[in-house]
C-alpha positions in Angstrom: -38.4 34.6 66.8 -36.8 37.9 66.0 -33.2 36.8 66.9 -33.3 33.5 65.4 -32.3 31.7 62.3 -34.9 30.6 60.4 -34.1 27.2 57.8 -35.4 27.2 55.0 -35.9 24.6 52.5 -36.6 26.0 48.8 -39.0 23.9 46.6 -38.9 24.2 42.9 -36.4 25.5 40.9 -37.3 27.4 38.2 -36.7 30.6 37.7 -38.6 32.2 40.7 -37.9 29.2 43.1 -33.9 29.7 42.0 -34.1 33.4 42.8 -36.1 33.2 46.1 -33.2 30.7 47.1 -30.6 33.1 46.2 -32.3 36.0 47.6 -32.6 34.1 51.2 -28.6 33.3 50.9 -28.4 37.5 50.8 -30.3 37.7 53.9 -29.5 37.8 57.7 -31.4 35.4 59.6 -31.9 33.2 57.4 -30.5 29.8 56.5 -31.3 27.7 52.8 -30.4 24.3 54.2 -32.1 22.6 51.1 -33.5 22.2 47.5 -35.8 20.2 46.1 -36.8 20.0 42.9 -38.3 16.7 40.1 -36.0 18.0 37.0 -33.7 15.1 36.4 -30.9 17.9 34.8 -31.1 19.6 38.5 -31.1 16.4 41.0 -28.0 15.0 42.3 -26.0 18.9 41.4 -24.7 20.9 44.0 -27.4 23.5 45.3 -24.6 26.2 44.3 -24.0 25.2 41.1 -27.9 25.2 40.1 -28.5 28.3 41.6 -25.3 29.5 39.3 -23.5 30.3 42.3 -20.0 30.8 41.9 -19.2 28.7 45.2 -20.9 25.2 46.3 -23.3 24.9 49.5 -22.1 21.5 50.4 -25.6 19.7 49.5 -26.9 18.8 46.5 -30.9 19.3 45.4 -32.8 16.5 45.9 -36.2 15.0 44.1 -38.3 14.9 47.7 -38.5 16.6 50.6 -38.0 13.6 52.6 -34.2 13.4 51.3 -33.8 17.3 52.0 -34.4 16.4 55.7 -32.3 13.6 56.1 -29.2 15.3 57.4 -30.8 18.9 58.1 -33.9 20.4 60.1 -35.6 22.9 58.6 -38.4 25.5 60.2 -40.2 26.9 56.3 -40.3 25.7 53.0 -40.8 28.1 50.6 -42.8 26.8 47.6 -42.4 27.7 44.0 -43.8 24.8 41.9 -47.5 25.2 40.7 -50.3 27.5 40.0 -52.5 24.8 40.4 -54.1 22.7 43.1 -54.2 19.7 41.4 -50.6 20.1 41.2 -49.7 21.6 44.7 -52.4 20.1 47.1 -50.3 16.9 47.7 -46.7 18.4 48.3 -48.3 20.7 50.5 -50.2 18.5 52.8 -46.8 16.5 52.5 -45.0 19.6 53.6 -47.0 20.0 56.6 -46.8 16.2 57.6 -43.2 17.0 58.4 -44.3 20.3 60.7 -43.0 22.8 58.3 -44.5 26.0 57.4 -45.0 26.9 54.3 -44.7 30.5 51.9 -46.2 29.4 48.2 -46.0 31.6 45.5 -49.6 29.4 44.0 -51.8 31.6 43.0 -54.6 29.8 43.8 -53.7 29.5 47.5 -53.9 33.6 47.5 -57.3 33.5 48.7 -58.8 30.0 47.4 -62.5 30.6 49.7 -64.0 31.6 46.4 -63.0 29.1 44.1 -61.4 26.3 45.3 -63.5 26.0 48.9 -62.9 22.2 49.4 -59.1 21.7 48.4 -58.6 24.9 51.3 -60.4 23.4 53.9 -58.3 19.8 53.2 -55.0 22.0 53.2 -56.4 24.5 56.2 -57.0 21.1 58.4 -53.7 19.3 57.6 -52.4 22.9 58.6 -53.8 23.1 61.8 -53.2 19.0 62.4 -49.7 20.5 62.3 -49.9 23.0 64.1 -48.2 25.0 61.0 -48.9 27.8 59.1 -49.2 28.0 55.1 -49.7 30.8 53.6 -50.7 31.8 49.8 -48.5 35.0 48.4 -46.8 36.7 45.6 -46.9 40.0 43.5 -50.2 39.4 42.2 -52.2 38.3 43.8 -51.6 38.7 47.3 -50.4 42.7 46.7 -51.2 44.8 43.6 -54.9 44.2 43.2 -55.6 42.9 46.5 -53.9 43.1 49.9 -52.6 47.1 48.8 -56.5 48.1 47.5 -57.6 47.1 50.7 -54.8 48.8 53.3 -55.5 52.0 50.9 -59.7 51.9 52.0 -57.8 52.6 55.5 -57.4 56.2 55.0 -61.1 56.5 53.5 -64.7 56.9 54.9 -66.5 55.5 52.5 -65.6 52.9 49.3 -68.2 52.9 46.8 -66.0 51.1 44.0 -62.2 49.7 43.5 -60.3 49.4 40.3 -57.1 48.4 39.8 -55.6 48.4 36.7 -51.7 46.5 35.7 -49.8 47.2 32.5 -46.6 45.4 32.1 -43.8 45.5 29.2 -43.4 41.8 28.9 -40.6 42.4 27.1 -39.0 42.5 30.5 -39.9 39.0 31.7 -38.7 36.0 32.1 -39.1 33.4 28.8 -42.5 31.4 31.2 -43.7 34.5 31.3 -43.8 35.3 27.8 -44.9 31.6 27.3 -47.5 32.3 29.5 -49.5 35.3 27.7 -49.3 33.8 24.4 -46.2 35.5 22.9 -45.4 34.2 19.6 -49.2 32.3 19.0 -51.8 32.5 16.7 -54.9 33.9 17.5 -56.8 30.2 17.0 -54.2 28.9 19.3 -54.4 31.3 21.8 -58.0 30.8 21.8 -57.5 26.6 22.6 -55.0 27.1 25.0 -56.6 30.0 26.9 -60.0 27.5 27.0 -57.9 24.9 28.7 -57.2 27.0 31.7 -53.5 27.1 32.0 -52.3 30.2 30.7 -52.9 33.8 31.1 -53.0 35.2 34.2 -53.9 33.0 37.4 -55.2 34.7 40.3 -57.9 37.3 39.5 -60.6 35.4 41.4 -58.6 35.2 44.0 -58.1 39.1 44.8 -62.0 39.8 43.6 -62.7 36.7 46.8 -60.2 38.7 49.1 -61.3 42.6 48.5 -65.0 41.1 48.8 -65.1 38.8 52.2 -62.4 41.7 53.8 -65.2 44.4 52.7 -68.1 42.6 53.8 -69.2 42.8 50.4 -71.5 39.9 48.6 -70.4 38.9 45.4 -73.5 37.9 43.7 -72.1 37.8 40.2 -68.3 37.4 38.8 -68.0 37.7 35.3 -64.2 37.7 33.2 -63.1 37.6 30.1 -59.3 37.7 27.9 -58.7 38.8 24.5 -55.1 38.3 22.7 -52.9 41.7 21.9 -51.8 41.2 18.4 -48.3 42.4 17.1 -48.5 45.2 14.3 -44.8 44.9 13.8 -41.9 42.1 14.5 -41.0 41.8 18.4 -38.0 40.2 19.1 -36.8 39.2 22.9 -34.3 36.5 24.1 -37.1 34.0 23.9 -39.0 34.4 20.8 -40.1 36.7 18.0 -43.4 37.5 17.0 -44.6 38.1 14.0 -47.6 41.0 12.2 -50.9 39.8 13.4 -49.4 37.0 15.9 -50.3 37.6 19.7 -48.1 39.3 21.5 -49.7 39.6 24.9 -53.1 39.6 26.5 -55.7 41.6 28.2 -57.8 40.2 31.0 -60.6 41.8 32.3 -62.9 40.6 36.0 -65.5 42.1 37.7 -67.3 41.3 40.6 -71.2 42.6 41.7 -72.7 43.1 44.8 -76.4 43.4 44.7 -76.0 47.3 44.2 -74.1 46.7 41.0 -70.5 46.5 39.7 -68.3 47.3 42.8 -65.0 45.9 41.5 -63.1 46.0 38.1 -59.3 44.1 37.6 -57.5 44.7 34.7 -54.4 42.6 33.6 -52.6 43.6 30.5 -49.4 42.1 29.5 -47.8 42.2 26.2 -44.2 42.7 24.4 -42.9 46.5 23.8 -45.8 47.1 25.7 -45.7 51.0 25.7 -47.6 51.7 29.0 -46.0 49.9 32.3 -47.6 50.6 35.6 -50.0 49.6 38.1 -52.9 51.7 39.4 -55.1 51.8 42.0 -58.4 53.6 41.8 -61.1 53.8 45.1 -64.3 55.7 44.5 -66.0 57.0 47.7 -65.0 59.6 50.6 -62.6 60.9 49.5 -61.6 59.5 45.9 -58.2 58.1 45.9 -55.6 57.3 43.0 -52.5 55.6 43.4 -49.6 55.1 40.8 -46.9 52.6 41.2 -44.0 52.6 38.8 -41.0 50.6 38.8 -42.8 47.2 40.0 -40.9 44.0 38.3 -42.7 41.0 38.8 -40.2 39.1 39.2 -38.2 41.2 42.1 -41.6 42.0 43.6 -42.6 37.7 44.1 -39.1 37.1 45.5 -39.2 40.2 47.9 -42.4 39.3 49.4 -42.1 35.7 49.5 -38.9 36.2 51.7 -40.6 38.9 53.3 -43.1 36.5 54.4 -40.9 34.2 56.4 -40.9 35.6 59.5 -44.8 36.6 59.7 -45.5 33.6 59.0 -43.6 31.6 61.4 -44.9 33.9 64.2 -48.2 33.1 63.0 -50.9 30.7 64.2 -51.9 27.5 62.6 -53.6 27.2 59.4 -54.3 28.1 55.8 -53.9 32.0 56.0 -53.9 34.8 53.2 -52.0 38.3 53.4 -54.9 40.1 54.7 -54.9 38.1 57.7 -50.8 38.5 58.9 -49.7 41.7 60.3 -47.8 44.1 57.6 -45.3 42.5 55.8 -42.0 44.3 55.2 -38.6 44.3 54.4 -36.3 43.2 57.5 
């Protein structure tokens, strides 16, 4: 499939599914014949115009998928909707009634085996009814603390113990983002809303499950926690402004046991004028290794490997797949 076009159809179009569209309209090979997206203010608009394109594509975004297809084939959808499978478990099996593949940015599709085992298998046997290929990616997870760690225990004899540590400026992000770790809350709300299980990072069981089953490691015991960054002065960003003692970011913590102990430690911290901003990787064993990556925007980073993805993935076989299972993905 090297030398041909690949269609894609881009759905959800927020502000990651609006930059993975216009990042695929920068790149050879590929064609965005479609966008779909629920938000009444979007449907019925020129794709251009929503994407903030100075020129139109000739086809407006549509509410379904079905309406994308009625004039246009398409080979991929790339899906930018949900976190969640009680949100994304229906378009996708709808996805892959009309033979598509699929790229989602979920992050509960990174590596679902450990927590969501019976919403997989549905979407793994719809896949392979198919005869399509979805696949569960993004920054983190499906990189940073999980797909990377492990191509790193390549170059080593022996891995006695993995941490993986992220830092990030919030200040930087996107206004979801900010939304997302609390910026701006009290402590008591950030405390509700973190019990309700939509905020704050999604996706740390998901690289603890992938490390583990690509290891051959048990994970007897998983164990995680999050505590709310307060502000000590007044943070200010296009999106909000926190006050003293509001939260202005989090700090999540897993870590996953085998029967010898503690093998595995993830750390997410993300906050406003967050001094420190950096990811790094940490293997105990023979030899010791530690890696420092500066320079990694989370935004860019989902876009570039959800592209990225395309091509691996429609060259793959059938099923629900994760990034440890495709060859390398790269930039092409």
């Amino acid at each position: 499939m090297s030398d041909t076009i690949i269609r894609v159809v881009q759905y959800g179009l927020g502000p990651i599914g609006s930059a993975v569209a216009r990042h695929v309209l920068e790149r050879t090979g590929l064609e965005l014949v479609g966008g779909v997206d629920i938000d009444p203010a979007k449907a019925g608009r020129d794709m251009g115009e929503v994407l903030g394109l100075a020129a139109s594509l000739g086809f407006p975004v549509v509410r379904n998928l079905s309406q994308a297809l009625e004039t246009k084939e398409a080979d991929v959808v790339l899906h930018t909707t949900s976190s969640f499978f009680d949100v994304f478990e229906d378009q996708l099996v709808e996805i892959l009634e009309r033979r598509l593949n699929v790229v989602s940015t979920a992050e509960e599709l990174a590596f679902p085996w450990l927590a969501h085992p019976e919403p997989a298998a549905r979407i793994d046997a719809a896949a392979r009814r198919a005869g399509k290929t979805v696949l569960g990616t993004g920054v983190n997870p499906g990189f940073l603390m999980d797909a990377l760690p492990l191509h790193l225990t390549a170059i080593c004899q022996r891995v006695d113990r993995i941490d993986v540590t992220r830092r990030m400026n919030a200040s930087k992000r996107r206004g979801p983002f900010q939304i997302k770790i609390g910026a701006g809350m009290t402590v008591e709300d950030f405390t509700l809303q973190m019990k309700k299980g939509r905020m704050g990072h999604i996706g740390l069981p998901e690289s603890m499950g992938m490390v583990f089953h690509t290891l051959g490691k048990r994970l007897k015991r998983y164990e995680a926690h999050v505590e709310p960054i307060l502000a000590e002065c007044v943070a200010t960003t296009d999106y909000c402004e926190v006050q003293p003692g509001e939260v202005r970011g989090l700090k999540q913590v897993a870590r996953g046991y085998t029967d010898d102990g503690e093998f595995m430690t993830l750390t997410f911290i993300a906050a406003l004028d967050e001094f420190e901003d950096g990811d790094t990787i940490q293997i105990f064993g023979k030899p010791d290794l530690e890696v420092r990556l500066e320079g990694t925007n989370g935004d860019l980073a989902t876009v570039a490997i959800t592209v990225n993805a395309v091509r691996r993935v429609c060259e793959a076989p059938p099923g629900l797949l994760t990034m440890r299972d495709l060859p390398i993905v790269t930039v092409w």
